[in-house]
C-alpha positions in Angstrom: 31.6 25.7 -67.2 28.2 24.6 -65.7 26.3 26.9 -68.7 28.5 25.4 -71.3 28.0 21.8 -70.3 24.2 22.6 -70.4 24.3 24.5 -73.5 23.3 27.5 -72.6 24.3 30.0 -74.9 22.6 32.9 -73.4 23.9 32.0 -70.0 27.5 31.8 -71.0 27.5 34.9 -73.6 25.7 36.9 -70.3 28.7 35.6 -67.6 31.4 36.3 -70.6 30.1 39.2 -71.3 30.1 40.0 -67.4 34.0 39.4 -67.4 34.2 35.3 -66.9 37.6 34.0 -67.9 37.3 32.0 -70.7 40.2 30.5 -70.4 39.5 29.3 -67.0 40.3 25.1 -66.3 39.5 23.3 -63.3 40.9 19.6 -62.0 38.4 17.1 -61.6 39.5 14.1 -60.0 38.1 10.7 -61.6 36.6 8.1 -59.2 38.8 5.9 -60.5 42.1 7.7 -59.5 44.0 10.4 -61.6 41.9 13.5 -62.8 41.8 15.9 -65.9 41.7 19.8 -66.3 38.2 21.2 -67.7 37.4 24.0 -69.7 34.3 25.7 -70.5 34.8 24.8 -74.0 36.2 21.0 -73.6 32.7 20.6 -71.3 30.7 22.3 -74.4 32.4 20.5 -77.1 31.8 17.0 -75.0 28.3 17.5 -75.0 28.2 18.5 -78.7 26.8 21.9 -77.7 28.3 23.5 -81.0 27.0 27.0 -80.6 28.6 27.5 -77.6 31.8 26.1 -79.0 31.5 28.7 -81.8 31.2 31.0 -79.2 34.0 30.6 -77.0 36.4 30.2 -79.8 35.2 33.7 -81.1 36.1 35.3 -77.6 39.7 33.6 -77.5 39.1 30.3 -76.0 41.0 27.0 -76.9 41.8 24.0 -75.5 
C-alpha cells in the first residue's frame, strides 16, 4: 500500500509480482474518531498515481 501511495510502479509490479494480495485492505482509524478500510489502489488513485491504478486494475484489483 506504501508503494502505491508513493507511486511506485516498479515497486508495486516487483511485490505483486512476488505474490502480494492485491486485494488486501487495512482499517485506519481517523484522529478524529471512526476509521476507513484502505486499499492499495484507493491509496494510488488518492494520490492521482494513475499508472499504478492501471496496474492494479489489470491484476484484478477494485475497490
Amino acid at each position: 500500500m506504501n508503494a502505491a501511495e508513493g507511486g511506485s510502479l516498479a515497486i508495486v509490479r516487483l511485490l505483486v509480482d512476488r505474490g502480494a494480495d492485491v486485494h488486501a485492505k487495512i482499517w485506519t482509524e481517523k484522529y478524529n474518531g471512526g476509521g476507513e478500510w484502505r486499499s492499495a489502489i484507493s491509496q494510488a488513485r488518492k494520490n492521482r498515481h494513475l499508472d499504478v491504478v492501471r496496474y492494479l486494475e489489470s491484476r484484478g484489483a477494485r475497490e
